[in-house]
Short mmCIF file of the C-alpha atoms (twelve columns), coordinates in Angstrom:
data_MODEL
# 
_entry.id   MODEL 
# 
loop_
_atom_site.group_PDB 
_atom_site.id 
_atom_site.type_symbol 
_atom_site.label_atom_id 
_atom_site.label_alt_id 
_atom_site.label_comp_id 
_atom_site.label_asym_id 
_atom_site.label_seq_id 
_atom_site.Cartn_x 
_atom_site.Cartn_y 
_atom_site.Cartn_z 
_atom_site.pdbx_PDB_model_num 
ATOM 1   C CA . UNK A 1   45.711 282.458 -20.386 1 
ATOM 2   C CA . UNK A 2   43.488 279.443 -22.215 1 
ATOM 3   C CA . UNK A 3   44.246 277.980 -25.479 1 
ATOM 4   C CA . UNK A 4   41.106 276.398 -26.813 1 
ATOM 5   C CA . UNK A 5   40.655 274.532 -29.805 1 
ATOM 6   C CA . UNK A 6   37.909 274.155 -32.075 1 
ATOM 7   C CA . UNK A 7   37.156 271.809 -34.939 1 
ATOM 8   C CA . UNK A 8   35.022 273.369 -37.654 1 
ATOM 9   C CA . UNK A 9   33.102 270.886 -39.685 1 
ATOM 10  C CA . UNK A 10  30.964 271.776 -42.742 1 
ATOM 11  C CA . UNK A 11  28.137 270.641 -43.800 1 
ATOM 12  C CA . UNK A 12  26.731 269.827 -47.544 1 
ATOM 13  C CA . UNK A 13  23.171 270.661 -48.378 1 
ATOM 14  C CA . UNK A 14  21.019 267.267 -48.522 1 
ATOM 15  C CA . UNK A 15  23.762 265.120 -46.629 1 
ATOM 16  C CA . UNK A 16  22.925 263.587 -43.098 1 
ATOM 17  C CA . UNK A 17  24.567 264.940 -40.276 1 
ATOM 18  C CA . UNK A 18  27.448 262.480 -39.258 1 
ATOM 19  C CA . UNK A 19  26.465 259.915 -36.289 1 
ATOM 20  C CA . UNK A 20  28.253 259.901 -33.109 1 
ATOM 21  C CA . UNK A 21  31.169 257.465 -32.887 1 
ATOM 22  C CA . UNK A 22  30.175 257.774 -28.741 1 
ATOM 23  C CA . UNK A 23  29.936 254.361 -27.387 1 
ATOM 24  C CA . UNK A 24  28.307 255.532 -23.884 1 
ATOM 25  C CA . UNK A 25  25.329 257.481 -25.796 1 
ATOM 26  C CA . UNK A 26  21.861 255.303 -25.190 1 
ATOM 27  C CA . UNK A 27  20.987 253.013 -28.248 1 
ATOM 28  C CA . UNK A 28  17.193 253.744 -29.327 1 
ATOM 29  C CA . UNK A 29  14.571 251.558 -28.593 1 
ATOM 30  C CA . UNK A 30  13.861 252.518 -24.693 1 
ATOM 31  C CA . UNK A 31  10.961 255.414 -24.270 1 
ATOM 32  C CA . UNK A 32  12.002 255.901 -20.728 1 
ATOM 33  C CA . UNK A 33  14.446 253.983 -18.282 1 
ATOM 34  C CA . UNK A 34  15.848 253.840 -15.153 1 
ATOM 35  C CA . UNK A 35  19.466 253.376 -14.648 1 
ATOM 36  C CA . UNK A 36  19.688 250.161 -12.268 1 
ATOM 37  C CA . UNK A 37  23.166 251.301 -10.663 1 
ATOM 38  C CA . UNK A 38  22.564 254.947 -9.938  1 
ATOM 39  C CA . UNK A 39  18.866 255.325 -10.251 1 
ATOM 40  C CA . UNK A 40  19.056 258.205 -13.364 1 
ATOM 41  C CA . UNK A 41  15.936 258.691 -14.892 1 
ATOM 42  C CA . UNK A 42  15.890 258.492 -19.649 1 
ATOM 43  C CA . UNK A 43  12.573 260.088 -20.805 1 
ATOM 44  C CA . UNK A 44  12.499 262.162 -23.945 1 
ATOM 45  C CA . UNK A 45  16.017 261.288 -25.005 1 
ATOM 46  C CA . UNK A 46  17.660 262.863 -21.740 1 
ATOM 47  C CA . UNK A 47  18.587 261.642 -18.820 1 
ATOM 48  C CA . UNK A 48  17.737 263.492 -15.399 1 
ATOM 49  C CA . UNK A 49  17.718 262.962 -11.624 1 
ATOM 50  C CA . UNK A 50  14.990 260.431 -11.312 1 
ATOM 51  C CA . UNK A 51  11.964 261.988 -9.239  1 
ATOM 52  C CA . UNK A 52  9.133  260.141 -7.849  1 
ATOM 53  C CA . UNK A 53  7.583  258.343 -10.793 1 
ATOM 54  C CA . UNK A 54  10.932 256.969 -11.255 1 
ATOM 55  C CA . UNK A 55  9.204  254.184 -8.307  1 
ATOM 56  C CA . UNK A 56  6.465  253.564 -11.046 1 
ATOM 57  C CA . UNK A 57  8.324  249.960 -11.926 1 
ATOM 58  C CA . UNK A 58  6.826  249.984 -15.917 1 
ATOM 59  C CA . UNK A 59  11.084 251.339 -16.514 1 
ATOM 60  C CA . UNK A 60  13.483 249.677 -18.338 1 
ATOM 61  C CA . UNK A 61  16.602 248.861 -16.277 1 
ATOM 62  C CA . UNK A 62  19.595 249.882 -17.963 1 
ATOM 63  C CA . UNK A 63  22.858 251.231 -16.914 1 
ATOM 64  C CA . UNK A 64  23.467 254.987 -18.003 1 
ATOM 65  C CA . UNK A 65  26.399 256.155 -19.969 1 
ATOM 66  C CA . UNK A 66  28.184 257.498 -16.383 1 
ATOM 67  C CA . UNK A 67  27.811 254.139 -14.202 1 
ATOM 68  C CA . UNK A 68  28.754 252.427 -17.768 1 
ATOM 69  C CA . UNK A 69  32.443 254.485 -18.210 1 
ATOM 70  C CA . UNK A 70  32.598 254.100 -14.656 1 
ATOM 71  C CA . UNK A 71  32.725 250.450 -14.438 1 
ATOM 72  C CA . UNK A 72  35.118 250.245 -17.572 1 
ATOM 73  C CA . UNK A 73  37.474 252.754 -16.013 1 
ATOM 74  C CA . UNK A 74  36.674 254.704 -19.346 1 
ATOM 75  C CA . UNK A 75  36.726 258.792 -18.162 1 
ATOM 76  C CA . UNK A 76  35.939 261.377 -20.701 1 
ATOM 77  C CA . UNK A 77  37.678 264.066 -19.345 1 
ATOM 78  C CA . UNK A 78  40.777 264.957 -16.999 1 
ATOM 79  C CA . UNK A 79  41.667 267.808 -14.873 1 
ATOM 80  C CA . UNK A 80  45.137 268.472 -13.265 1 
ATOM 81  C CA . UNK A 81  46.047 271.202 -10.859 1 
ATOM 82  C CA . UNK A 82  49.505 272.422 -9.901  1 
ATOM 83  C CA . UNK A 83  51.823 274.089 -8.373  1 
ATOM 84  C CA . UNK A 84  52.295 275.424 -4.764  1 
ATOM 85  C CA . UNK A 85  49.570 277.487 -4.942  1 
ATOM 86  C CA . UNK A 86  47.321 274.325 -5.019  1 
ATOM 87  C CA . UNK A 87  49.174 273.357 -1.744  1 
ATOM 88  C CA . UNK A 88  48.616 276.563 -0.134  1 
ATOM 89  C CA . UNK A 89  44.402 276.799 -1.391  1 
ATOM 90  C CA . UNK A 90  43.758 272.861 -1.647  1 
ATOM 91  C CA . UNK A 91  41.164 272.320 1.509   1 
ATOM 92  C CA . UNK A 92  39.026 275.347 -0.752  1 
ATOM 93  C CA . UNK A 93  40.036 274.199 -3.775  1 
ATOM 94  C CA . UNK A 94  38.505 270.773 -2.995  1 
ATOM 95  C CA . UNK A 95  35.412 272.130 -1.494  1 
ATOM 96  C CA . UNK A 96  35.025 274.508 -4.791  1 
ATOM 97  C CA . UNK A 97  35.112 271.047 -6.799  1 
ATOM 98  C CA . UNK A 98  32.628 268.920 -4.499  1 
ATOM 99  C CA . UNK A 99  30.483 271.854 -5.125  1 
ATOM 100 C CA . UNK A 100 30.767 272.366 -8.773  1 
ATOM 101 C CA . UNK A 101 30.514 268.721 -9.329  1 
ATOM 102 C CA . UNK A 102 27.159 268.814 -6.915  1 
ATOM 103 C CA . UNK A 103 25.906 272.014 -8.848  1 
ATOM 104 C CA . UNK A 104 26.364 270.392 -12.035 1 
ATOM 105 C CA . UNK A 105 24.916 267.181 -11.671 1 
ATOM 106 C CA . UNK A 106 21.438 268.932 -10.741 1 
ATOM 107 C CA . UNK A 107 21.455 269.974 -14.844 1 
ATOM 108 C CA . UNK A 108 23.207 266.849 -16.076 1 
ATOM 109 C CA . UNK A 109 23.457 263.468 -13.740 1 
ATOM 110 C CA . UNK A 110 25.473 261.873 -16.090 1 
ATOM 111 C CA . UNK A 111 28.444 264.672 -15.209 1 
ATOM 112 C CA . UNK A 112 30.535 263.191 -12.572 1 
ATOM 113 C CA . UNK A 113 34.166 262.462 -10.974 1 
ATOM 114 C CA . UNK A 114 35.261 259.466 -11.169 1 
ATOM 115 C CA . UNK A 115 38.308 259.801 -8.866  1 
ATOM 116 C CA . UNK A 116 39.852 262.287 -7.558  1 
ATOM 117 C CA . UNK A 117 43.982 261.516 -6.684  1 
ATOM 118 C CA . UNK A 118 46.755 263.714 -5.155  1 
ATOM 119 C CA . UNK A 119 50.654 263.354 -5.603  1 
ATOM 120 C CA . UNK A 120 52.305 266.176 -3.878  1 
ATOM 121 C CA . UNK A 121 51.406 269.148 -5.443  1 
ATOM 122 C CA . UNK A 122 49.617 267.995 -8.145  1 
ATOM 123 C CA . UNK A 123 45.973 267.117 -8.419  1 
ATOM 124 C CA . UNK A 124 44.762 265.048 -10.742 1 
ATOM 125 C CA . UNK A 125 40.540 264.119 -11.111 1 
ATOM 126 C CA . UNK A 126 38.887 261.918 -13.307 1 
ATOM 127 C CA . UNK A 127 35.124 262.625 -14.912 1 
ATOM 128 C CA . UNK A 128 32.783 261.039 -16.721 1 
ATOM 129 C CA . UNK A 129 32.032 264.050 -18.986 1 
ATOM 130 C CA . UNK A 130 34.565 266.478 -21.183 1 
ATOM 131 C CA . UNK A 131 32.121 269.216 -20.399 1 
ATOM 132 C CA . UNK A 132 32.519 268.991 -16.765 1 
ATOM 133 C CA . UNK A 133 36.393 268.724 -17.092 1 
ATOM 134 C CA . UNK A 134 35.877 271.727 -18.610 1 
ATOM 135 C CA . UNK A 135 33.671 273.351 -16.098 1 
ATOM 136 C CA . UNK A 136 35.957 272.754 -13.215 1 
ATOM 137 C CA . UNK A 137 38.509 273.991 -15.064 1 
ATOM 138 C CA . UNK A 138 36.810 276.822 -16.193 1 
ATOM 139 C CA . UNK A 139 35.603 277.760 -12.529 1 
ATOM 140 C CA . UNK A 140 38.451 277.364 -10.457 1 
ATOM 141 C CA . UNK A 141 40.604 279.524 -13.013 1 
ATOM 142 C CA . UNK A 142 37.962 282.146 -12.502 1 
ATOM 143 C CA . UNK A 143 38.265 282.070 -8.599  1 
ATOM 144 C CA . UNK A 144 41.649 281.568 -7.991  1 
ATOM 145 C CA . UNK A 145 43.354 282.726 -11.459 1 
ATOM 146 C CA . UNK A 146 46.799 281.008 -12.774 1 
ATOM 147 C CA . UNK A 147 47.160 279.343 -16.041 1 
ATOM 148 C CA . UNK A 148 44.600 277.068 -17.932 1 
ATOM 149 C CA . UNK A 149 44.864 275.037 -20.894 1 
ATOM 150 C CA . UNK A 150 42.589 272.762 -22.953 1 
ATOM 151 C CA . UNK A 151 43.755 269.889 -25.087 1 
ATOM 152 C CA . UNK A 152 40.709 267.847 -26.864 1 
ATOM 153 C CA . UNK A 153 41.213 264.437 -28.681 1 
ATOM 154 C CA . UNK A 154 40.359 264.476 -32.110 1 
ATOM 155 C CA . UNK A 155 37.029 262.252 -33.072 1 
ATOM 156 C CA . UNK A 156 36.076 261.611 -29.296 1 
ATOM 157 C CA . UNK A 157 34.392 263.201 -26.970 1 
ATOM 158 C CA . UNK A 158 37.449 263.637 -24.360 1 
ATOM 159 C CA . UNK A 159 39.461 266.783 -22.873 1 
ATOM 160 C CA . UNK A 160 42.222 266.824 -20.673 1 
ATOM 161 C CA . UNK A 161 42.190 269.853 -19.012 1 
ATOM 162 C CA . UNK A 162 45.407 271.533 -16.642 1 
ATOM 163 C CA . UNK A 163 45.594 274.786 -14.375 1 
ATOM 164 C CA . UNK A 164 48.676 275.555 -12.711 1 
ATOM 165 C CA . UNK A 165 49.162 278.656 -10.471 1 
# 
């Protein structure tokens, strides 16, 4: 069963919409750039897998929001499995991850584990992204059932996410 939380806010007629307090979200000023550690393409206010006229060299270099919580050890989301089921299932468990993670960063490069770690039977990953905390989460409760649970921080953009079976 999933608990999920959700934060209404409303809205009054003439005011501005409230500006991210998201320290990872590009500043304006670039058109289009290239991020220098990972090679992720910003055109049109979204970042994408850079293609081939990513090699066009007129880019900014910049680092993107992932490589940038990456370096400061910063992740905006965190998934734990447990139990002995995990135990039993983890070499497809694992592989299920790797996958979504792969799957997801087609749509969204700046998606990504930062670390993945294993005490016994509990597994514990790191991402750059609540949403996909929250897609891994989502996914392997739909393959392999058990018990999932969402827990958001107020005024940030980060989940922590657990499944136990």
């Amino acid at each position: 069963m999933s608990r999920v939380t959700h934060k209404s806010v409303v809205e009054e007629q003439g005011q501005r919409t409230a500006r991210s307090t998201d320290v990872y979200l590009p500043k304006e000023g670039h058109e289009a750039a290239l991020c220098k550690k990972c090679g992720a393409l910003y055109r049109n206010k979204r970042w994408a897998v850079a293609g081939e006229e990513a090699g066009t060299g007129s880019l900014a270099k910049v680092v993107c929001p992932a490589c940038q919580r990456m370096a400061d050890n910063n992740p905006g989301g965190i998934v734990t499995f447990a139990g002995d089921y995990l135990l039993a299932h983890e070499d497809a468990i694992l592989n299920s991850i790797k996958n979504i993670e792969a799957k997801s960063r087609v749509k969204n490069p700046l998606g990504r584990i930062m670390e993945i770690s294993q005490d016994k039977n509990v597994l514990t990953i790191a991402t750059t992204e609540d949403k996909l905390a929250q897609k891994l989460g989502r996914e392997i409760f739909k393959a392999h059932r058990g018990e999932l649970h969402y827990r958001w921080s107020h005024g940030e953009s980060f989940v922590r996410v657990s499944w136990f079976r």
